[in-house]
C-alpha positions as CSV (number, residue, x, y, z in Angstrom):
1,X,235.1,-47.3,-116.1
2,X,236.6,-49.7,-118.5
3,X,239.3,-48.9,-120.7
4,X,238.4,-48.3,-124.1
5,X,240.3,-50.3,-126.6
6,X,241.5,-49.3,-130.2
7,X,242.6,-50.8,-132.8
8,X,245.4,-48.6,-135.2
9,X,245.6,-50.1,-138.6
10,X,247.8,-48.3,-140.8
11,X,251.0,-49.6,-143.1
12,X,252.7,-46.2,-142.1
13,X,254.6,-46.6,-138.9
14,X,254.8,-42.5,-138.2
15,X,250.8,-42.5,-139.1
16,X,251.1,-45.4,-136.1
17,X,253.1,-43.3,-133.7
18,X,251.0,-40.4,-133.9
19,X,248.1,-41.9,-133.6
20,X,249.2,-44.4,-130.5
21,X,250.8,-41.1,-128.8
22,X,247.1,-38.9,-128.8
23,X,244.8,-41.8,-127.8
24,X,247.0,-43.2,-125.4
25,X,247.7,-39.8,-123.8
26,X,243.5,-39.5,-123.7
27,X,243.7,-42.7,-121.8
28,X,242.8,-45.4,-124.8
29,X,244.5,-48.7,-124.8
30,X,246.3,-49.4,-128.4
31,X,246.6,-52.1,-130.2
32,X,248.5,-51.7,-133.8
33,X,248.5,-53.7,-137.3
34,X,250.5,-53.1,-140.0
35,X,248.8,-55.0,-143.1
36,X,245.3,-56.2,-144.0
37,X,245.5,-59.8,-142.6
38,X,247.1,-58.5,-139.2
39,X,244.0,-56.8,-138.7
40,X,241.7,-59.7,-139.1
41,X,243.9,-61.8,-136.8
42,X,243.9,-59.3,-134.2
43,X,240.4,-58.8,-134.2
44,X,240.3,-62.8,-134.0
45,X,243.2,-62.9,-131.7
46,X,242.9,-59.8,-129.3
47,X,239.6,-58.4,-129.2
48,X,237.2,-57.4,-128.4
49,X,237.9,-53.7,-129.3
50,X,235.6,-50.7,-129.3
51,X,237.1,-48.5,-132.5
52,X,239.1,-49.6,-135.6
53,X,241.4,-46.6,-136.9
54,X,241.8,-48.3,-140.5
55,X,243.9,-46.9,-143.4
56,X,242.2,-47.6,-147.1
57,X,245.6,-48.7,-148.3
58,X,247.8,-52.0,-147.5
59,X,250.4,-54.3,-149.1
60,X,247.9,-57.0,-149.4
61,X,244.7,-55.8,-148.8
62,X,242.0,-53.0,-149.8
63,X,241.0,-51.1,-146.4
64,X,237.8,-51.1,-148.0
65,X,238.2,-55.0,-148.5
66,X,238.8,-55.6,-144.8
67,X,235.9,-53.9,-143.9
68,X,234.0,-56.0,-145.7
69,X,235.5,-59.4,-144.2
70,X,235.0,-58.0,-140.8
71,X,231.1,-57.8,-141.5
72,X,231.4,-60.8,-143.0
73,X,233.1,-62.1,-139.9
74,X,230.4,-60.9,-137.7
75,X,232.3,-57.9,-136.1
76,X,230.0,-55.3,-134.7
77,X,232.8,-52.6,-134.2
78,X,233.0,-49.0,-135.6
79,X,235.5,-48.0,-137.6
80,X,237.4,-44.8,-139.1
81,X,238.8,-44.8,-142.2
82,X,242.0,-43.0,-142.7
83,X,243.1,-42.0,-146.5
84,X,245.5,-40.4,-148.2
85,X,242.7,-39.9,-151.2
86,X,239.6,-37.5,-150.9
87,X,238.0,-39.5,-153.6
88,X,233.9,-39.3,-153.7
89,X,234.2,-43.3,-154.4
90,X,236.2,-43.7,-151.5
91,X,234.1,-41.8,-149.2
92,X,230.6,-43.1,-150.7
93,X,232.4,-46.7,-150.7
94,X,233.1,-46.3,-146.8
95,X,230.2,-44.6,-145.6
96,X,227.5,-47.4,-147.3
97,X,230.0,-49.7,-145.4
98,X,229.1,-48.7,-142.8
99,X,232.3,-46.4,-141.4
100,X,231.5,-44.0,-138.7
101,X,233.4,-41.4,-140.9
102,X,236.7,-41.0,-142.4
103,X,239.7,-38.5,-142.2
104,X,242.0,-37.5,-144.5
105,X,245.9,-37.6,-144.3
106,X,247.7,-35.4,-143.6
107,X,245.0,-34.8,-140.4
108,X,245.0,-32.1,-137.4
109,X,245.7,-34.4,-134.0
110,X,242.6,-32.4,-132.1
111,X,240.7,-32.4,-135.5
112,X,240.9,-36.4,-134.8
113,X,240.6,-36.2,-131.0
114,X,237.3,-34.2,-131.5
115,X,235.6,-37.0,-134.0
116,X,237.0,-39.9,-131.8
117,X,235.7,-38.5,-128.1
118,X,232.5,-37.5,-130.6
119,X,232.1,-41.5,-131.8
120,X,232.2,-42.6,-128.4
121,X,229.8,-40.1,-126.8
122,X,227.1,-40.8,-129.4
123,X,227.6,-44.6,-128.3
124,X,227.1,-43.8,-125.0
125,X,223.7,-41.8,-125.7
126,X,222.9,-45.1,-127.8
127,X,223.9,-46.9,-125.3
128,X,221.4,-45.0,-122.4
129,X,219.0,-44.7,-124.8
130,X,218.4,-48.4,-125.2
131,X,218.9,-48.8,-121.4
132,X,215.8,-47.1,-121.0
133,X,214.1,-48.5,-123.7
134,X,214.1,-52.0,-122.4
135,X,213.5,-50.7,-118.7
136,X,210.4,-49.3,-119.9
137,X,209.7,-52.8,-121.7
138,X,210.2,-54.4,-118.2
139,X,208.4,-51.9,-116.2
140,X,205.2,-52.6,-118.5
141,X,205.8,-56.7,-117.4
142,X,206.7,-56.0,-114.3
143,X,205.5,-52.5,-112.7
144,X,204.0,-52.2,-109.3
145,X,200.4,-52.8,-109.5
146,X,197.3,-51.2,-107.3
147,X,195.2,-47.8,-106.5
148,X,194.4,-48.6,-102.7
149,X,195.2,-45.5,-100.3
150,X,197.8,-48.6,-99.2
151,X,199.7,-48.7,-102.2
152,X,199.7,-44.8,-103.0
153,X,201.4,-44.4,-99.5
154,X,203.8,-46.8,-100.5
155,X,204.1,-44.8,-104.4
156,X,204.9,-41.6,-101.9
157,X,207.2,-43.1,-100.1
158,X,208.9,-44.7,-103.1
159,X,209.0,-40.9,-105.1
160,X,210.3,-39.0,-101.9
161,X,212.9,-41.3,-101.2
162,X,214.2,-42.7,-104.5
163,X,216.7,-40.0,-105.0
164,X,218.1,-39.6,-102.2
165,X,220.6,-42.5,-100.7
166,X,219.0,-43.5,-97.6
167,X,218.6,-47.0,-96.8
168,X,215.4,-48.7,-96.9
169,X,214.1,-51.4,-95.1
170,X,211.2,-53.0,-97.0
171,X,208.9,-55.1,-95.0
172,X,205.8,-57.7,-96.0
173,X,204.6,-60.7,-95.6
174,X,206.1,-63.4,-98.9
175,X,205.2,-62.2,-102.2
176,X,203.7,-58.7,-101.5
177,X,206.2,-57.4,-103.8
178,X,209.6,-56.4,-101.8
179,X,211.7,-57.2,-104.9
180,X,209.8,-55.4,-107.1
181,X,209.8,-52.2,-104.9
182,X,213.1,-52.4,-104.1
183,X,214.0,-52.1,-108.1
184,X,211.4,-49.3,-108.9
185,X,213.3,-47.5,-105.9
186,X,216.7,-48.3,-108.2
187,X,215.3,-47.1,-111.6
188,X,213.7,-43.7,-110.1
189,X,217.0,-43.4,-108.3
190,X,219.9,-41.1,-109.5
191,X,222.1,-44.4,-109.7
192,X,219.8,-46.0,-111.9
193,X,222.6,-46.3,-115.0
194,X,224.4,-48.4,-112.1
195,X,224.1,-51.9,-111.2
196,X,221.8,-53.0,-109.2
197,X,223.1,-56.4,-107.5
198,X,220.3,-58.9,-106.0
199,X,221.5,-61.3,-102.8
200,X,219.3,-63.8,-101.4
201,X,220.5,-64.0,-98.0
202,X,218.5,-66.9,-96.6
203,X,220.1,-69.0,-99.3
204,X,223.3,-69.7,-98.4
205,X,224.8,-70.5,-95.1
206,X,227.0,-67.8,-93.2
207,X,230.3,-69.1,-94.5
208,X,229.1,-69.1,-98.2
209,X,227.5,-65.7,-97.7
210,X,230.1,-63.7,-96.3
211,X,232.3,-64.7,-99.2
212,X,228.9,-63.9,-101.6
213,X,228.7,-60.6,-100.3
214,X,232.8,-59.1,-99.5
215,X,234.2,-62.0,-102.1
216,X,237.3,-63.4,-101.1
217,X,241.5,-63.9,-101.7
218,X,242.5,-66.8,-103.4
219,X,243.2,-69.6,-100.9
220,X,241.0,-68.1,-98.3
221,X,239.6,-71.3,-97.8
222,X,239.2,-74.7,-99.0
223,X,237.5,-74.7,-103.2
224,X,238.7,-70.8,-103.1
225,X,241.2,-71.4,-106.0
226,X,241.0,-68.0,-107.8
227,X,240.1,-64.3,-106.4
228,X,236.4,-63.4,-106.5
229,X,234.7,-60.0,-106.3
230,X,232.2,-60.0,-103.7
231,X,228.2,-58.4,-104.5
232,X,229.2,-55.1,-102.5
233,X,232.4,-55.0,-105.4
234,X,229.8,-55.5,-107.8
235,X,227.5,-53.1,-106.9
236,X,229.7,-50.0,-106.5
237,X,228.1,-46.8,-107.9
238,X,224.7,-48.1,-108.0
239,X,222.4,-50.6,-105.6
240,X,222.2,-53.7,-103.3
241,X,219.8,-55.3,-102.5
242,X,219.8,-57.4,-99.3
243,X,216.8,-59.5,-99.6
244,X,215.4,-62.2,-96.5
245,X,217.9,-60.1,-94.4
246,X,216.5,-61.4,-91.0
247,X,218.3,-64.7,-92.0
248,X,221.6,-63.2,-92.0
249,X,224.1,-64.7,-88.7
250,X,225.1,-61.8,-85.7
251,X,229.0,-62.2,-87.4
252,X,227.9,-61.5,-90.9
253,X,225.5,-58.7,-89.8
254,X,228.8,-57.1,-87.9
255,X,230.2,-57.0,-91.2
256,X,227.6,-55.6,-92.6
257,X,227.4,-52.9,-89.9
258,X,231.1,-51.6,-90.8
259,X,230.2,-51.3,-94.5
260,X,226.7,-49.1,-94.2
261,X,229.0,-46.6,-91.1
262,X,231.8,-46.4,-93.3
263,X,231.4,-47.8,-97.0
264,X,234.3,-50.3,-96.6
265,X,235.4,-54.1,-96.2
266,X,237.9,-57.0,-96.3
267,X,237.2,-59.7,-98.5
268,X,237.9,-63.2,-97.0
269,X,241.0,-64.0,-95.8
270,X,242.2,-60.5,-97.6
271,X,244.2,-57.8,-95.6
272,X,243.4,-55.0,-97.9
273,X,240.4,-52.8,-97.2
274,X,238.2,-51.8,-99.8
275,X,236.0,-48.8,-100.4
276,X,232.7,-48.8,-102.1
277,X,229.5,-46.3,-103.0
278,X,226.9,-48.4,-102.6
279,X,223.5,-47.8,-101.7
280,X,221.7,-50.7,-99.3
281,X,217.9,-51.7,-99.8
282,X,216.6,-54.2,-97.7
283,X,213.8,-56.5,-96.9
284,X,212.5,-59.2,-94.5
285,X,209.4,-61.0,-93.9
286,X,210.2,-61.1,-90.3
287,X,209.7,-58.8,-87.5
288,X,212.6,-57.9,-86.3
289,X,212.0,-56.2,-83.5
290,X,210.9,-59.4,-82.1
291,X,214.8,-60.9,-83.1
292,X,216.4,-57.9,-81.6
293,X,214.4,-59.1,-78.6
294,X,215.6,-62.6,-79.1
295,X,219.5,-61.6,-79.8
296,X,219.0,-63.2,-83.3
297,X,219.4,-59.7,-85.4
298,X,221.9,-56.5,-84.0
299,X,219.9,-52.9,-83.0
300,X,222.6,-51.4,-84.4
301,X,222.1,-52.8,-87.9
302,X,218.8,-52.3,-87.2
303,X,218.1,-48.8,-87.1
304,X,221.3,-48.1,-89.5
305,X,218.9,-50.0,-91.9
306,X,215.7,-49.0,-91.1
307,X,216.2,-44.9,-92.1
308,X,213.3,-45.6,-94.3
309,X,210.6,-48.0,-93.5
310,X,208.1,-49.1,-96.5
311,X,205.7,-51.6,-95.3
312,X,204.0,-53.8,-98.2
313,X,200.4,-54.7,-97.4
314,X,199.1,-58.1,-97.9
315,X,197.0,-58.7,-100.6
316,X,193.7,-59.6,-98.6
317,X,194.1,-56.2,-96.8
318,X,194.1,-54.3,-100.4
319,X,191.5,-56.5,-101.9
320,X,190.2,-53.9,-104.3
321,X,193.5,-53.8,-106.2
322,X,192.8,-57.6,-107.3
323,X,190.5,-56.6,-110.6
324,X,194.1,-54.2,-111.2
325,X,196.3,-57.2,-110.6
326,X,193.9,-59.7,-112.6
327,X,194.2,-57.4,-115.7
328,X,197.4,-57.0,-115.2
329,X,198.9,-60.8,-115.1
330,X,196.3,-61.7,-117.9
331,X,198.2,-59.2,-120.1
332,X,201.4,-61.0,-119.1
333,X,200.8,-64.4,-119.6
334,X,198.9,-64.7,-122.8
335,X,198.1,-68.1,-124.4
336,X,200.1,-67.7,-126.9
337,X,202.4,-64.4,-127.5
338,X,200.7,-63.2,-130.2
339,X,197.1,-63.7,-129.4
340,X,194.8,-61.1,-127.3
341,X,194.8,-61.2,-123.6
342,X,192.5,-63.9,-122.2
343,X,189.1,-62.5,-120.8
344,X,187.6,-63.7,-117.2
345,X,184.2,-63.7,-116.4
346,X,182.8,-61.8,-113.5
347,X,182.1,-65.0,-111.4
348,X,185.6,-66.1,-111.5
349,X,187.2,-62.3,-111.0
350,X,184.9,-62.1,-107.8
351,X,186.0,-65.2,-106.6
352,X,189.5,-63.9,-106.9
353,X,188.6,-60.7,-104.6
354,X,187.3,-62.7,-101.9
355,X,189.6,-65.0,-101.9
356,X,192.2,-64.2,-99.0
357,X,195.5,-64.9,-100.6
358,X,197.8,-66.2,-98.1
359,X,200.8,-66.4,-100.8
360,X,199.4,-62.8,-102.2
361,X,200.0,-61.1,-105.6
362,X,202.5,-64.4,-105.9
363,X,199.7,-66.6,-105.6
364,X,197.2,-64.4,-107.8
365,X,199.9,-64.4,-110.3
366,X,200.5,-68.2,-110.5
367,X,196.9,-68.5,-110.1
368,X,196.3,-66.5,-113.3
369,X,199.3,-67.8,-115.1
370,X,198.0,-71.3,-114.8
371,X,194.1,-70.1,-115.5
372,X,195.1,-68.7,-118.8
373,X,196.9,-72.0,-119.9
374,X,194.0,-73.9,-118.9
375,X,190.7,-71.9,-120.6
376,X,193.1,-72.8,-123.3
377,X,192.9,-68.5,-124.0
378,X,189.6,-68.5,-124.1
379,X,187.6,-67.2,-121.2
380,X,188.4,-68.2,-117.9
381,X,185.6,-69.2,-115.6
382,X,185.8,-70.1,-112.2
383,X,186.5,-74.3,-113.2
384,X,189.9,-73.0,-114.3
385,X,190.6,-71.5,-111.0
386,X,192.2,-73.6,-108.5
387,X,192.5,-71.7,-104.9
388,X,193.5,-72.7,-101.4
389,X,196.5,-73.9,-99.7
390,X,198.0,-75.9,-102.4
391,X,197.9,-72.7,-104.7
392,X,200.7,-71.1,-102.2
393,X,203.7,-73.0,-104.1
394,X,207.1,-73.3,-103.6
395,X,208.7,-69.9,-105.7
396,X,210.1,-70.1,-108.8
397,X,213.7,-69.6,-109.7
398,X,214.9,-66.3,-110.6
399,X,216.8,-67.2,-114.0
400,X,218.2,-63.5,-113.6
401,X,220.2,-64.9,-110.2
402,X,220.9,-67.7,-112.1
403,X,222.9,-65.3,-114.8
404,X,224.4,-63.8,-111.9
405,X,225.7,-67.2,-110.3
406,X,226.9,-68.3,-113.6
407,X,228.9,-64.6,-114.0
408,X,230.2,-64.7,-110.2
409,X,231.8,-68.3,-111.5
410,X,229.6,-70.2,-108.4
411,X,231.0,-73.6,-107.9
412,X,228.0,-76.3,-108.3
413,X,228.2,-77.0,-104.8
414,X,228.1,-73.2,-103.8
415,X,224.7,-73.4,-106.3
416,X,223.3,-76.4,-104.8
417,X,223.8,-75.4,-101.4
418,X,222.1,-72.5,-102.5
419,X,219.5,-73.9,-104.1
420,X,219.1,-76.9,-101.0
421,X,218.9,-74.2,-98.2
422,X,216.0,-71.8,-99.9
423,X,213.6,-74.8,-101.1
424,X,214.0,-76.2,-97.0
425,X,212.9,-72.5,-96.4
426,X,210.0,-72.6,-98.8
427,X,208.3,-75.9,-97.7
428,X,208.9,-75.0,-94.2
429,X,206.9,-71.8,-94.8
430,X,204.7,-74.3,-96.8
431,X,203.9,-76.4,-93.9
432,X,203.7,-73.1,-91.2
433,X,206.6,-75.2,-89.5
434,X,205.3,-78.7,-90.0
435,X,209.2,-79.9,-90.0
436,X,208.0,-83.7,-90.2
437,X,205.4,-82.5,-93.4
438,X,207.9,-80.8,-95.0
439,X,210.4,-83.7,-95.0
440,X,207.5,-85.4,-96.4
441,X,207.2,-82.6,-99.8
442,X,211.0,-83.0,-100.0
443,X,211.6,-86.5,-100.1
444,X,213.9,-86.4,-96.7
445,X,213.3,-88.8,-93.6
446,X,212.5,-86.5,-90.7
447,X,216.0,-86.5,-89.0
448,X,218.1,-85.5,-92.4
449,X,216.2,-82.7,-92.4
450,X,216.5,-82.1,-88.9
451,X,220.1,-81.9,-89.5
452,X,220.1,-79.8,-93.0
453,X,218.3,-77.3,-90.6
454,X,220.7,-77.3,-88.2
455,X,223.8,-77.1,-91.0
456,X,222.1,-74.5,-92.7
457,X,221.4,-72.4,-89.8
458,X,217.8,-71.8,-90.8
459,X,215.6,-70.4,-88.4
460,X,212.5,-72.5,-87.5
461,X,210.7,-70.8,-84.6
């Protein structure tokens, strides 16, 4: 947990003492000022903080006063006043304010303990509260659609297993939903107030990854100017999720190995070994029983992965869920975000069921997205559907991975590779293979992206 950070404003330096001693010995860090400007510059200076102790009295300013240049300032902090004077104006002054509460001198050390550990506990509870708030906002957008005997298998599986800490291995063909599931799994799970940390691991090569993954010591190797915390780091005390994990190299899926048998790791050209609680969900498109054949994936890994299997059925095997889905995405993408979700007429929704969705709920969603935009809001009819091969398109970017590149301080070229390596993977899934097509899409003669392949390590058979 982070160390909570107070700020002690008081002109009295025993007042100061006292109050440094009992927070510090509760294991708050302390930052003091003595007058009314000192607190404004180290709010300016040496903040953030979480709590403001602030006396009503200073040589140069009103406490009162400084409370009202901090809102002024834009300083969402809470703050105790501390007063030698009982006053009702006082009080009434500080509380419409917007003070937490205030205590009067000379004041009890666990009388001030209790409120302080009290401020910061009803925070937390505001803090959860609006956690689950705007999960339940996101689960509206983006729950797990469908009423198949399929799907309720896969709700089963999901309730049965969510709070327990098994790993999952979550299989389907491209876009059946594996990210989805894997976050529903998180949010039912008992380390749902945890992170829960995304990798893509077909989009980076191994070298890239390993250091995405464990992170790595400064100097480690060429561009690694600074220490980084790997996603495992990241993700301690809640989830991981290892997406595309049949891409992953035999050396990375050693490492792998060691941190699912015994919850530890080296980061890159480190010596120290580090311990982690994390929980491991992942999922492949591939069969890889077939690579395990093939020496392209390890046994081991394998069956240390694959405690719980939830298979994701493809969309033209669960065709009755498509009116479900259909409703579902026209509530999402609405013409215009205040007007009424757009209406479809019964020709077009039955086209959508028998169509046979090679890019599934993907494809029906992009299909819808882009229906709504062109009926304009109105009702779509089947001239504003556009099925077929050229509806399975190349995926989106995930702006929430882009957050998390951006947070993780990704060079560009870490992004770009990145980037490079999952759009080869995408048009060659495109093209069912077609290397010489999908050279074609991307603008590449043949033999650069013969080569990119090859560089890449992408697997092509």
């Amino acid at each position: 947990m982070t160390t909570r950070r107070v700020l002690i404003a008081d002109d009295a330096e025993d007042v100061r003492l006292l109050l440094c001693e009992l927070l510090v010995e509760d294991g708050f860090e302390v930052v003091e000022a003595r007058k009314g400007q000192e607190v404004l510059d180290r709010m300016r200076n040496d903040g953030p903080f979480d709590l403001v102790l602030l006396d009503v009295h200073f040589p140069d300013f009103d406490g009162l006063e400084v409370m009202e240049l901090l809102q002024r300032a834009g300083y969402d902090v809470p703050v105790i006043m501390i007063t030698g004077q009982g006053t009702s104006n006082t009080a009434i002054r500080a509380t419409q304010l917007g003070a937490y509460d205030y205590v009067l001198k000379p004041f009890e050390p666990a009388e001030l303990r209790l409120l302080v550990n009290r401020l910061f506990e009803h925070r937390q509870l505001a803090d959860l509260v609006r956690q689950l708030q705007e999960r339940l906002q996101r689960d509206a957008r983006e729950r797990i659609v469908g009423d198949s005997p399929a799907m309720q298998m896969v709700y089963k599986t999901i309730g049965r297993v969510a709070r327990s800490n098994a790993t999952v291995l979550i299989t389907g063909e491209t876009g059946t939903g594996k990210e989805l599931v894997a976050e529903t799994i998180h949010t039912a799970s008992s380390r749902s107030t945890g992170p829960f940390v995304r990798v893509n691991c077909a989009a980076l090569p191994e070298t890239l990854l390993e250091s995405e993954l464990f992170g790595h010591e400064k100097g480690a190797f060429t561009g690694a100017d600074k220490q980084r915390k790997g996603r495992f780091e990241l993700a301690d005390g809640g989830t991981i999720f290892l997406d595309e994990i049949g891409e992953m190299s035999l050396n990375t899926q050693r490492k792998l190995l060691r941190v699912l048998q015994q919850g530890e790791f080296q980061r890159v050209g480190g010596q120290e070994t580090r311990i982690v609680d994390v929980r491991v969900l992942a999922a492949t498109n591939r069969e890889l029983e077939d690579d395990i054949k093939e020496n392209r994936f390890r046994e081991d890994l394998y069956y240390r992965l694959n405690v719980i299997h939830i298979h994701l059925p493809p969309l033209r095997e669960r065709n009755e869920d498509i009116p479900l889905l259909v409703a579902h995405f026209l509530n999402k993408y609405r013409y215009t975000p205040d007007a009424q979700p757009t209406k479809i007429s019964e020709e077009a929704l039955q086209r959508l069921v028998r169509h046979d969705w090679p890019g599934n709920v993907r494809e029906l969603e992009n299909t819808i997205e882009r229906a709504v935009v062109m009926s304009q809001g109105r009702v779509i009819t089947t001239e504003h559907l556009e099925l077929g091969k050229g509806m399975q398109t190349l995926r989106r970017p995930n702006l929430l991975d882009l957050t998390e590149l951006v947070a993780q301080e990704t060079s560009l070229s870490e992004a770009l590779a990145q980037a490079e390596r999952g759009l080869i993977r995408e048009a060659l899934r495109y093209t069912e293979g077609n290397q010489a097509e999908a050279a074609r899409r991307l603008g590449l003669q043949p033999g650069e992206l013969t080569r990119k392949i090859e560089a890449y390590g992408i697997q092509t058979s």
